[in-house]
C-alpha positions as CSV (number, residue, x, y, z in Angstrom):
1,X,-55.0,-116.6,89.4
2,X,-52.3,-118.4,91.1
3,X,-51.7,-122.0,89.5
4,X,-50.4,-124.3,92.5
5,X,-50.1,-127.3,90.1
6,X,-51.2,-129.3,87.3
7,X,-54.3,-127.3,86.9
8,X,-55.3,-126.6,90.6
9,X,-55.6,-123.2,91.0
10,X,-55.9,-121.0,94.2
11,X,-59.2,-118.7,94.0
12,X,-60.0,-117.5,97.4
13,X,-59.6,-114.2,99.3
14,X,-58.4,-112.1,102.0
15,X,-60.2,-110.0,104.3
16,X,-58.0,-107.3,105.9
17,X,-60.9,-105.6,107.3
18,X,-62.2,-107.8,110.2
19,X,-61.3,-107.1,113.8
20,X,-61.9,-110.6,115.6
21,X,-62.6,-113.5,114.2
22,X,-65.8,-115.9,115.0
23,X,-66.2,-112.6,117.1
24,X,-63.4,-113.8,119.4
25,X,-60.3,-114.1,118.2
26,X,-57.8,-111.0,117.4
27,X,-56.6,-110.3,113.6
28,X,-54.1,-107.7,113.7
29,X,-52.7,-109.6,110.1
30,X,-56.1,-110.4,108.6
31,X,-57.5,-114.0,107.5
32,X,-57.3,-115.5,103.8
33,X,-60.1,-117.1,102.8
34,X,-59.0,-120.1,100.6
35,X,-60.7,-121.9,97.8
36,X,-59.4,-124.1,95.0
37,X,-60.2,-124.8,91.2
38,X,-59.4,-127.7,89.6
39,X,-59.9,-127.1,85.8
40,X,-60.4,-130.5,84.3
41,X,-63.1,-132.4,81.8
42,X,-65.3,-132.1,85.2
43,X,-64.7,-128.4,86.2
44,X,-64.5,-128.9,90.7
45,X,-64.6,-126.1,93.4
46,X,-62.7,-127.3,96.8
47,X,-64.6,-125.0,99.5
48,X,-66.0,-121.6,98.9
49,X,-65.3,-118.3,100.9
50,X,-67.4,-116.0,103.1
51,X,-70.2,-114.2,101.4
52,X,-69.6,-110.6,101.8
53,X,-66.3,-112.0,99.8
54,X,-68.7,-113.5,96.8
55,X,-68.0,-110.8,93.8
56,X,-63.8,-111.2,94.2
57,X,-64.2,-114.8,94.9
58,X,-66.4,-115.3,91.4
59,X,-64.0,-113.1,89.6
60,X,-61.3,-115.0,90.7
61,X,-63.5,-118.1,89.1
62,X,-64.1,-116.5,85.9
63,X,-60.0,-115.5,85.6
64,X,-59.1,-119.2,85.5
65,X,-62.6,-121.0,83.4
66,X,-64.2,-117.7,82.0
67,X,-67.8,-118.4,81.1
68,X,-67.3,-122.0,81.8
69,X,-70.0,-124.1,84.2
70,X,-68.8,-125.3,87.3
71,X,-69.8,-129.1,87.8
72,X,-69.0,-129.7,90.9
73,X,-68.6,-128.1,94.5
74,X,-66.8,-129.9,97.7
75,X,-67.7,-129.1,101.2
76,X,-64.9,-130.0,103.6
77,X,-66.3,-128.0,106.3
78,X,-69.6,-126.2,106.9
79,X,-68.7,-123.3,108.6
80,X,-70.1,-119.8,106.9
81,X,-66.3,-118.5,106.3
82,X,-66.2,-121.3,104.2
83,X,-69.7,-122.7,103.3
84,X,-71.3,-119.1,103.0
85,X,-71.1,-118.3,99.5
86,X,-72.9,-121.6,98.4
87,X,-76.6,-120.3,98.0
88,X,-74.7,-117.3,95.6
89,X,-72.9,-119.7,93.5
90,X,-76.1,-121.7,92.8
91,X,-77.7,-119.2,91.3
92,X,-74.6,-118.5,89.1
93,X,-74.1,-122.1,88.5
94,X,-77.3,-123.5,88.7
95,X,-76.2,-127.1,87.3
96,X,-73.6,-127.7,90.1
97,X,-73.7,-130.4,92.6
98,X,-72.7,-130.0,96.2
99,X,-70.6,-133.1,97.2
100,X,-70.2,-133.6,101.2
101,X,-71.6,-136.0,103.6
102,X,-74.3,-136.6,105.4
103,X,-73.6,-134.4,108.1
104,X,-72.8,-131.7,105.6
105,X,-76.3,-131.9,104.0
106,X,-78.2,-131.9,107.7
107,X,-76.3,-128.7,108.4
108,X,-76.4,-127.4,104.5
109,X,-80.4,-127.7,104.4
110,X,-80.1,-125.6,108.0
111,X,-77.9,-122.4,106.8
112,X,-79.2,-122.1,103.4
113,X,-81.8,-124.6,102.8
114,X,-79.9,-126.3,99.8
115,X,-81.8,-129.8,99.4
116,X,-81.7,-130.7,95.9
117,X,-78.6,-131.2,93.8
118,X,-76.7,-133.1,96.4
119,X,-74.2,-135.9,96.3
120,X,-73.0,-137.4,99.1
121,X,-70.1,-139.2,100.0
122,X,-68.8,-141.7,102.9
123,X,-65.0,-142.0,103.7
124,X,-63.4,-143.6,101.3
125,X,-65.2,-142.9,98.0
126,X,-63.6,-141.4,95.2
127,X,-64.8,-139.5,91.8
128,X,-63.4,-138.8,88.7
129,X,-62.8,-135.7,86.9
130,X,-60.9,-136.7,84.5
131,X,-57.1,-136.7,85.0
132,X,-57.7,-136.1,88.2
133,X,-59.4,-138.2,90.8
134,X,-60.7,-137.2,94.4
135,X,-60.5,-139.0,97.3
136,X,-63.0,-137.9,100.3
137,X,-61.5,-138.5,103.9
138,X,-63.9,-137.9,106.8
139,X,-62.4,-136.5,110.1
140,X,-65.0,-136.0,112.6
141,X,-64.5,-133.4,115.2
142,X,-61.8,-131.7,113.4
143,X,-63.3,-129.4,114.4
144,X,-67.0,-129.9,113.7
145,X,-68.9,-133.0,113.1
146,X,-69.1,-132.8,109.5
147,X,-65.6,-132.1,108.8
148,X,-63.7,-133.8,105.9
149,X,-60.6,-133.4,103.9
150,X,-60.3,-134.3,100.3
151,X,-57.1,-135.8,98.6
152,X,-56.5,-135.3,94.7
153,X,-53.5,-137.4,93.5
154,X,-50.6,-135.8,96.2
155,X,-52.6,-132.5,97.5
156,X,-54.7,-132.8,100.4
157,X,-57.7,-130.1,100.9
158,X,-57.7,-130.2,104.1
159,X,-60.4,-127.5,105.3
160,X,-59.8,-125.7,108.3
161,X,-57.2,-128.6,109.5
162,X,-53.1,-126.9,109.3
163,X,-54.8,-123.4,108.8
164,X,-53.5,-120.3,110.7
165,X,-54.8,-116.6,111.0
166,X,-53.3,-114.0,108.7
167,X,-53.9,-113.1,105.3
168,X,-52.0,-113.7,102.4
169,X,-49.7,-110.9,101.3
170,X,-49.2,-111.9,97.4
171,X,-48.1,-115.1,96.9
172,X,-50.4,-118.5,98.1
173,X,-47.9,-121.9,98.4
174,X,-45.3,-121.0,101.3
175,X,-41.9,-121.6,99.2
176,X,-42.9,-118.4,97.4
177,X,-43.1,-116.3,100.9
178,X,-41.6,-115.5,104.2
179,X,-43.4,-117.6,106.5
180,X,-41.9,-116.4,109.7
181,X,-45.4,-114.6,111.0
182,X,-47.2,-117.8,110.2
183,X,-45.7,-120.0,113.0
184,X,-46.9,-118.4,116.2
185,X,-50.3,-117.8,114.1
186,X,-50.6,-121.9,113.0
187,X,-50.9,-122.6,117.0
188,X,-53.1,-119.6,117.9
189,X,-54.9,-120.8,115.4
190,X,-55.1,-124.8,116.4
191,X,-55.2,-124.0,120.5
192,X,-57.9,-121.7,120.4
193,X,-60.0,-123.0,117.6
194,X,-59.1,-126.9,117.4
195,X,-57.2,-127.2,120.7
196,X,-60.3,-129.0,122.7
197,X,-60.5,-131.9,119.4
198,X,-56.9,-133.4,120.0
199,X,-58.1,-137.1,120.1
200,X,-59.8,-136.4,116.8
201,X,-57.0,-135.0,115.4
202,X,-55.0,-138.1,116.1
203,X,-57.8,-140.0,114.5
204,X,-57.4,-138.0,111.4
205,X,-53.6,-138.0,111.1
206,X,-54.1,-141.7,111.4
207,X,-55.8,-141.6,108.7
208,X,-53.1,-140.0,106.5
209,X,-50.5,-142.5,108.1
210,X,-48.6,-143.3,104.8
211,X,-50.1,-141.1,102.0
212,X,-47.7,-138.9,100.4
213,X,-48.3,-135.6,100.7
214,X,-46.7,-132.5,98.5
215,X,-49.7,-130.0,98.9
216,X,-51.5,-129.2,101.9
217,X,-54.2,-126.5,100.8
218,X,-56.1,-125.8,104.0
219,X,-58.7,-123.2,103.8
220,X,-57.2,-119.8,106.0
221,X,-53.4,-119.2,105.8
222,X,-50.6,-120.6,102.9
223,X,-50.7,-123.4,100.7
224,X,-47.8,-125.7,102.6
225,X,-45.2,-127.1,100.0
226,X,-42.1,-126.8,101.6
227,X,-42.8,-127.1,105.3
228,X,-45.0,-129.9,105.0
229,X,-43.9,-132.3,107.5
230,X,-43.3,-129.8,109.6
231,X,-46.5,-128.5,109.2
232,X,-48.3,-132.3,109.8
233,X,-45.6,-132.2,112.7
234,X,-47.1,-129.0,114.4
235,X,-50.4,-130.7,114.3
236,X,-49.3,-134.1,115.9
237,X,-47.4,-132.5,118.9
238,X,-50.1,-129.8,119.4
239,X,-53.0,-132.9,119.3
240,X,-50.7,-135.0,121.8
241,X,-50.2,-131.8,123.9
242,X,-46.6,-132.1,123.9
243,X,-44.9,-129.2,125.5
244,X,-41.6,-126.9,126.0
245,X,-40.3,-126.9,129.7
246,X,-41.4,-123.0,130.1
247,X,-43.7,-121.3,132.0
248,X,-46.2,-119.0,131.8
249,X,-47.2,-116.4,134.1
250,X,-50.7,-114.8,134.4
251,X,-51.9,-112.5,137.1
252,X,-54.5,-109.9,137.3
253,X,-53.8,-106.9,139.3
254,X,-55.9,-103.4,140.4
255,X,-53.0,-101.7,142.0
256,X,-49.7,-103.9,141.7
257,X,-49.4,-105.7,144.4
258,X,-50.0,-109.1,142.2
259,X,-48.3,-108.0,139.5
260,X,-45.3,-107.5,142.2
261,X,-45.8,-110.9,143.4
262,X,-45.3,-112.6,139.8
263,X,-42.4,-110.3,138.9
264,X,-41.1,-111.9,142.3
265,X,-41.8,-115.8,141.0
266,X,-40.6,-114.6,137.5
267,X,-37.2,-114.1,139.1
268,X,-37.0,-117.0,141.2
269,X,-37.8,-119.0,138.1
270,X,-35.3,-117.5,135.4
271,X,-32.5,-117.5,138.7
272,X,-33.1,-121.2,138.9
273,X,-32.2,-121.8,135.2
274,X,-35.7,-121.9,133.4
275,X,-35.4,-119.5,130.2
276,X,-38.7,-119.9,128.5
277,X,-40.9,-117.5,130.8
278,X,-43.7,-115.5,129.3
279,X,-45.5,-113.0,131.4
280,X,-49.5,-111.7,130.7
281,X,-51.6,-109.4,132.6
282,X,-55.0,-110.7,132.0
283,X,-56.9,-108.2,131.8
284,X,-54.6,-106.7,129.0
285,X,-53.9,-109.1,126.9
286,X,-56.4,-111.3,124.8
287,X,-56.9,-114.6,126.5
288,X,-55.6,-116.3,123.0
289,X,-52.4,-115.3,123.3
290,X,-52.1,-116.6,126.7
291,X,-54.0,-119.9,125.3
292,X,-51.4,-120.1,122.7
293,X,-48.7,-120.1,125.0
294,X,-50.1,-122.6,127.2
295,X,-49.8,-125.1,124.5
296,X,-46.5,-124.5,124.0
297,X,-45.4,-124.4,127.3
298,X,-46.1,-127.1,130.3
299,X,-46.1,-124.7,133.1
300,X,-48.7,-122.1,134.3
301,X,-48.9,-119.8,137.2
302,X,-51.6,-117.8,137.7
303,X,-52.2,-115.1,140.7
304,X,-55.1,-112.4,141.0
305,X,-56.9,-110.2,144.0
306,X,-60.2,-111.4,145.3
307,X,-63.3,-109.1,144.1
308,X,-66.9,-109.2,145.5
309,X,-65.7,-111.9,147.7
310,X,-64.7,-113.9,145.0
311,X,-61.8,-114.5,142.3
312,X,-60.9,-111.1,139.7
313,X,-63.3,-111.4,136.9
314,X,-60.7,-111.6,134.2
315,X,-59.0,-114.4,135.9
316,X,-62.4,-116.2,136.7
317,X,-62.8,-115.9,132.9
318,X,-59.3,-117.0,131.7
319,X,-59.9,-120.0,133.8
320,X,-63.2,-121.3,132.4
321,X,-61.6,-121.0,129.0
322,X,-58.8,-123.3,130.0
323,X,-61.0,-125.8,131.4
324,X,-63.1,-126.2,127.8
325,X,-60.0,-126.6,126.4
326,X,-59.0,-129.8,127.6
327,X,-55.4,-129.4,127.7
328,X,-53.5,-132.2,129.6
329,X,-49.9,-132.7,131.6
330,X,-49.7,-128.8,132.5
331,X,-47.7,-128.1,136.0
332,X,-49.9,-125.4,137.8
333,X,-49.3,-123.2,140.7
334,X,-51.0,-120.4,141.6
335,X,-51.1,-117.1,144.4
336,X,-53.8,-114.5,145.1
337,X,-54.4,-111.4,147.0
338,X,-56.9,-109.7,149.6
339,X,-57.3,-106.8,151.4
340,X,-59.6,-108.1,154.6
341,X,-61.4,-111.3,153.3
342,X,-59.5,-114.0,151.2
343,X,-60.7,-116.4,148.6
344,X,-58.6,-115.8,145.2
345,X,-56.3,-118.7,146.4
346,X,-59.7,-120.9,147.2
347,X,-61.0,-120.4,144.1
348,X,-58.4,-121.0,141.9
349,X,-57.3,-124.4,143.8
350,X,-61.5,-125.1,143.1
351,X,-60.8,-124.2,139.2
352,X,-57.8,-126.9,139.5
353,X,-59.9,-129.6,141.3
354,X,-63.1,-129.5,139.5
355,X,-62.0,-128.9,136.0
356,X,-58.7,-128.1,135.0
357,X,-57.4,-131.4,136.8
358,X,-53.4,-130.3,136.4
359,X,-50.4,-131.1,138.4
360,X,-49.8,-129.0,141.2
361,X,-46.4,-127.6,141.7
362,X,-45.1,-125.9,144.9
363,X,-46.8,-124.0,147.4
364,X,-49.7,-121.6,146.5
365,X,-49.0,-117.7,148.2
366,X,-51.7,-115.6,150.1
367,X,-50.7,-112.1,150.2
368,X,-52.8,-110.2,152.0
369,X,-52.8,-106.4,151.4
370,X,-49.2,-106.2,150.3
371,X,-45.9,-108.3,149.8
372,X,-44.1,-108.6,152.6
373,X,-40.5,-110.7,153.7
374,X,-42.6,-114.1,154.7
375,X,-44.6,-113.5,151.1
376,X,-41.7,-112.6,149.0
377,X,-40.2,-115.9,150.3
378,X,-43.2,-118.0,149.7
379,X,-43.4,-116.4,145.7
380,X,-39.7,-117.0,145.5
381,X,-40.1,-121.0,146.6
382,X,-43.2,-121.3,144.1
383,X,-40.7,-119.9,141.3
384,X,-37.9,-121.9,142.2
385,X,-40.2,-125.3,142.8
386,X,-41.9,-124.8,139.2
387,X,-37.9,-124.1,137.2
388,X,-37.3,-127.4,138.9
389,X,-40.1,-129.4,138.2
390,X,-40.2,-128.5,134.4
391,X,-36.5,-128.6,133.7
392,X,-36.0,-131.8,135.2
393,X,-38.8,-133.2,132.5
């Protein structure tokens, strides 16, 4: 297995097979799995990997200690993709002892009813394993309540924290790759998954404030070498929800007439001088995407038809999405649709008072049954008022 440096050793695994992750989220490059070794008088396991993954994963063990006994395992983060394999490796290594926290354990003795063995640490405690020394950091809410990351002289472990979906196509630390696909995935990644924790996030970077850092080793995605600032830089702007002045433009549609409507705002918007536009039908493309682009974008307009005398399904569910996400300082305008009875508009403007709580830009539009001169005016003026508003900052 891949050495990452002075005896740390990348062990985990990719799985190429899985459709959506957590059941939710689109893979259409897989997810790696990441663990770590550190091969030292105390033999250490950072993180383990999904079960199903268990028989790979210990071979990948056995490649770098052979017959060797692990003495120690570290929990960063208790979810099964990482967590699952620990009732396996017991019985393989029945001497080992789980190291987390106290949350860890009260989850732990939940999933797998692992009691014994245990020893726990608070934030700040170290341990020895010889030439190397860990360092446990606890970071609460990033993105569970048990979450911590573990330094080890100048490489973090930093569980699910600067991860990103894809799996790992031969080589582990990014200076040994093409990390071009990995960008768009880190903040798919963080807004869907981490997105709502941004406070906690701060809390945790906080916490790093001043500790050098050459190895991030979070546990899906590359091992970040060479874009490590930028990586901790990603994280800090995404946590702050910093934006780009562009837009995004959602709409759902049953037989175009809203979909004409935001091709009409599109325009308006790119012909007063805004470049960064993105356009989704809702109800074709996965809500993460559209997620995703909302954290990198300050703007969002969003139009659909009313249905059973209330707001388009897919929009209705886009909606409640954005409001668990907690994302602050958007500019929002919206426009609906109806054929004899109107309340798209209404509902949306209730979305935006009630939950989403974002700034509200231009005019919303009422089309009723189809565009007309008076509509196509009204999308153009919502266009025009949103380029202004997010170009002049």
């Amino acid at each position: 297995m891949k050495e990452i440096s002075n005896n740390i050793y990348y062990v985990g695994v990719n799985d190429r097979n899985k459709n959506l992750f957590e059941g939710l989220w689109p893979l259409p490059n897989g997810v790696s799995y990441n663990s770590y070794l550190i091969d030292d008088e105390k033999v250490c396991l950072i993180d383990t990997v999904e079960v199903d993954f268990f028989m790979p994963f210990l071979e990948n063990i056995r490649e770098v200690i052979g017959e060797r006994p692990i003495d120690y395992v570290v929990v960063n983060h208790m979810e099964p993709d990482h967590s699952g394999s620990l009732a396996l490796l017991r019985q393989f290594y029945p001497g080992i002892e789980i190291i987390g926290n106290k949350k860890t354990f009260d989850m732990m003795s939940g999933f797998y009813r692992l009691t014994t063995g245990l020893k726990e640490v608070k934030n700040g405690d170290t341990l020895s394993l010889g030439a190397h020394s860990l360092s446990f950091v606890l970071t609460p809410m990033v993105h569970w309540p048990e979450t911590m990351m573990t330094l080890c002289g100048t490489t973090l472990f930093s569980g699910d924290a600067f991860g990103c979906f894809g799996a790992l196509n031969g080589a582990y630390v990014d200076d040994q790759m093409n990390c071009d696909d990995f960008w768009q995935e880190m903040t798919r990644y963080y807004s869907n998954i981490v997105g709502k924790y941004g406070t906690p996030v701060q809390m945790a970077l906080k916490k790093l404030a001043g500790v050098k850092v050459d190895y991030i080793c979070s546990t899906h995605g590359p091992v970040w070498h060479q874009y490590v600032e930028k990586v901790i830089g990603i994280y800090d702007r995404l946590s702050r929800y910093e934006a780009e002045p562009g837009l995004v433009i959602c709409y759902g549609t049953m037989y175009g007439n809203t979909e004409r409507a935001a091709e009409v705002i599109a325009r308006a918007a790119s012909q007063a001088g805004l470049k960064n536009i993105v356009m989704y039908n809702v109800s074709k493309t996965h809500h993460s995407y559209i997620i995703r682009d909302l954290f990198r974008y300050r703007g969002l307009i969003v139009g659909a038809p009313t249905y059973n005398t209330g707001l388009y399904h897919e929009m209705n569910v886009l909606l409640d999405e954005l409001s668990q996400k907690d994302i602050k300082g958007r500019c929002f305008g919206w426009f609906g649709s109806f054929s004899w009875a109107s309340k798209a508009v209404a509902e949306i403007q209730k979305w935006n008072d009630e939950h989403l709580h974002y700034e509200q830009v231009g005019q919303p539009v009422e089309i009723k049954q189809a565009l007309n001169d008076e509509t196509i005016a009204q999308c153009e003026a919502l266009g025009r008022a949103m380029a202004e508003q997010l170009l002049k900052g």
